[in-house]
C-alpha positions as CSV (number, residue, x, y, z in Angstrom):
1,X,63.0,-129.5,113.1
2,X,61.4,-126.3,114.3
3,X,58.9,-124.0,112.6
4,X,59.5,-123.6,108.8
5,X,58.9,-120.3,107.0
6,X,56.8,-120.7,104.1
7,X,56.9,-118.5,101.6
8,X,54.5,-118.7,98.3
9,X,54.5,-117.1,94.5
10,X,52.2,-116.8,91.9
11,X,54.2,-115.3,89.2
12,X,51.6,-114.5,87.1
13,X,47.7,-113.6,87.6
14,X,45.2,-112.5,85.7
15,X,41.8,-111.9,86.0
16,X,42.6,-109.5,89.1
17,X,41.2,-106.8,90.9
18,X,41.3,-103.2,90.9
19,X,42.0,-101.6,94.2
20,X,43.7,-98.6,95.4
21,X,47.2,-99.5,95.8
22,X,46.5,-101.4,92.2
23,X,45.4,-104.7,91.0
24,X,45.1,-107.7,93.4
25,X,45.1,-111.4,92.5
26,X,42.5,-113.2,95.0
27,X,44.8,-116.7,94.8
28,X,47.9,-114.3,96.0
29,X,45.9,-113.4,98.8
30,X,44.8,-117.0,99.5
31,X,48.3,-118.5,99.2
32,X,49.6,-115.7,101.1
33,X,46.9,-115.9,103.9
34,X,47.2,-119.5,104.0
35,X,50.6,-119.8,104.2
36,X,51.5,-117.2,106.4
37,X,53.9,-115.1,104.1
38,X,54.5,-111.7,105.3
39,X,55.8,-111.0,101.7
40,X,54.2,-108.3,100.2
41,X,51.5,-108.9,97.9
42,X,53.8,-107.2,95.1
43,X,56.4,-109.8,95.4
44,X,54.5,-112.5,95.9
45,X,52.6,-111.6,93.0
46,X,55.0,-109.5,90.3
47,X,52.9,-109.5,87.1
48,X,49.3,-109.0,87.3
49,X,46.3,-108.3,85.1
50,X,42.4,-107.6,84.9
51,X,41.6,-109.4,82.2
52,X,40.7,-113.0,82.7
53,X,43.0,-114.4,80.3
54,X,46.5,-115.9,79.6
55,X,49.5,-113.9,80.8
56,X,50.7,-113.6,77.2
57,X,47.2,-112.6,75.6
58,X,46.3,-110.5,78.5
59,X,49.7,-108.6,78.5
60,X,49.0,-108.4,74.3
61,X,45.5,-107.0,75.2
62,X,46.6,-104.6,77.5
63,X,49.8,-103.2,75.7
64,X,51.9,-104.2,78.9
65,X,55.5,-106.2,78.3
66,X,55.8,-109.0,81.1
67,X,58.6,-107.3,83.5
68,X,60.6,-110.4,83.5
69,X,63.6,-108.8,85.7
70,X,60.7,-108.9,88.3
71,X,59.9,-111.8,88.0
72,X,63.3,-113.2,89.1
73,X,63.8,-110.2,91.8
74,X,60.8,-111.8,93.0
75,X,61.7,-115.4,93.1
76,X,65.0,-114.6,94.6
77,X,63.7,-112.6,97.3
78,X,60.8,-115.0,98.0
79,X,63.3,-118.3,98.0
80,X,65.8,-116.8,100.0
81,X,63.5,-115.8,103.0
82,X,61.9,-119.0,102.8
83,X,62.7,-122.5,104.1
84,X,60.3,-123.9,101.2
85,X,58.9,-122.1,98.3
86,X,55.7,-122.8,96.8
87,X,55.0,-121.5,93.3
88,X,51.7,-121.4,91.7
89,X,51.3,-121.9,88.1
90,X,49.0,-120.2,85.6
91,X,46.1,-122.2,83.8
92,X,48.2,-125.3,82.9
93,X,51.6,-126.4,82.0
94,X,50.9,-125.2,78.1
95,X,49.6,-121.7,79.1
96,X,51.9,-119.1,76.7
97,X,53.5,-116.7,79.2
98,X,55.0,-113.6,77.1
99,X,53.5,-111.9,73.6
100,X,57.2,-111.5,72.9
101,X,57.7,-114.5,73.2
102,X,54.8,-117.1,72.0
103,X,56.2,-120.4,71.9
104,X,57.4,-119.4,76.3
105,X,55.1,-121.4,78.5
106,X,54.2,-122.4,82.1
107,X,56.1,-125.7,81.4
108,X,59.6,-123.7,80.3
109,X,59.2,-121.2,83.2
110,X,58.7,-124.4,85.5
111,X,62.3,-125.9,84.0
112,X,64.0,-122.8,84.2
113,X,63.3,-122.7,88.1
114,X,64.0,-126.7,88.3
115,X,61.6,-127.0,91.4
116,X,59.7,-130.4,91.9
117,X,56.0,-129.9,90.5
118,X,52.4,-130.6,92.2
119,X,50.2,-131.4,89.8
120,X,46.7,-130.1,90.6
121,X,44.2,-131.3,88.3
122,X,40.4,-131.2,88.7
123,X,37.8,-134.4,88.8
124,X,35.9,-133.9,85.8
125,X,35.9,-136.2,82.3
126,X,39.0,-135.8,80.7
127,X,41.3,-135.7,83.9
128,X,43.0,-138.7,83.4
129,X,44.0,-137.8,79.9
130,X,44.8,-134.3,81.1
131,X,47.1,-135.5,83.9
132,X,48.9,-137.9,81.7
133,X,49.9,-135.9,79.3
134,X,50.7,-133.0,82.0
135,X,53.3,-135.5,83.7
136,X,54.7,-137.0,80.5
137,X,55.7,-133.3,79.3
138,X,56.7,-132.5,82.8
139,X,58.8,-135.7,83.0
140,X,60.0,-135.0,79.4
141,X,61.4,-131.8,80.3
142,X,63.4,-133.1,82.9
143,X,61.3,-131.8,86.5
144,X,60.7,-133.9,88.8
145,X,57.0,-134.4,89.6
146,X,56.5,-134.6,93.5
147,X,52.6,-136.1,92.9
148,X,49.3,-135.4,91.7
149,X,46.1,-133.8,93.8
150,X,42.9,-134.0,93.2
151,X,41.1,-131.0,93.3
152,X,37.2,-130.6,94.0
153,X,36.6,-134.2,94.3
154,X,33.6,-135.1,96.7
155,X,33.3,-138.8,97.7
156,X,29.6,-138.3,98.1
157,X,28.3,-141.0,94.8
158,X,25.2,-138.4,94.8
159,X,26.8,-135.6,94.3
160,X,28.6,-136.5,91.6
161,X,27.6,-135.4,88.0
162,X,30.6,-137.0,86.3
163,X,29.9,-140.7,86.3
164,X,33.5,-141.0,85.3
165,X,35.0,-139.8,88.6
């Protein structure tokens, strides 16, 4: 089947970095890095913010209206120079997206692009309620949900500080 050409987005990030060229989201780089995209960061990573906070309330905060028609430019680009497209969420399924828009959330962007969804949840008390519900809505809004991982899990009984895990 040959080489496949990976190609990543994270739509949204916050909590970035300032730099020269501008602000830089450290999980753009990573998913970038580790997937090999030659994408720029830009596209890879249309809408970006310092503050370490929901797209919507860091957009509010900093007067800046979510550039939507990049967003898509983005996604089209990205899909169409990939053979698979991996796109990173933004805090959870729930997370509100747009001041302009306050009831838009991770979950409708997810529907409106109608890719399968990995579920990345952490290993802390509260998961399994947390992932539940996370599938049921993604289930409920008609995506199909490719699996679940487990993030930060460590086998090792002694290291362990939730005695739920």
């Amino acid at each position: 089947q040959g080489v496949r050409r990976v190609g990543v987005m994270k739509p949204f990030a916050s909590g970035c970095r300032r730099e020269r060229e501008g602000l830089v989201s450290e999980d753009a780089e990573a998913l970038a890095h580790f997937a090999d995209c030659r994408q720029p960061l830009d596209t890879i990573n249309p809408v970006r913010f310092v503050p370490p906070l929901s797209p919507a309330a860091a957009a509010e905060q900093t007067g800046v209206a979510i550039p939507w028609d990049e967003v898509w430019r983005s996604l089209g680009l990205l899909d169409a120079a990939s053979d698979v497209l991996l796109v990173e969420g933004a805090g959870g399924i729930m997370v509100p997206l747009d001041p302009e828009r306050p009831t838009l959330t991770v979950l409708d962007f997810a529907a409106a692009i109608g890719f399968p969804v990995l579920v990345v949840a952490r290993s802390v008390l509260g998961t399994l309620n947390h992932t539940t519900m996370t599938v049921r809505l993604l289930r409920e809004a008609g995506l199909r949900v490719a699996g679940v991982v487990m993030n930060s899990y460590d086998a090792d009984p002694a290291k362990q500080q939730d005695p739920s895990v």
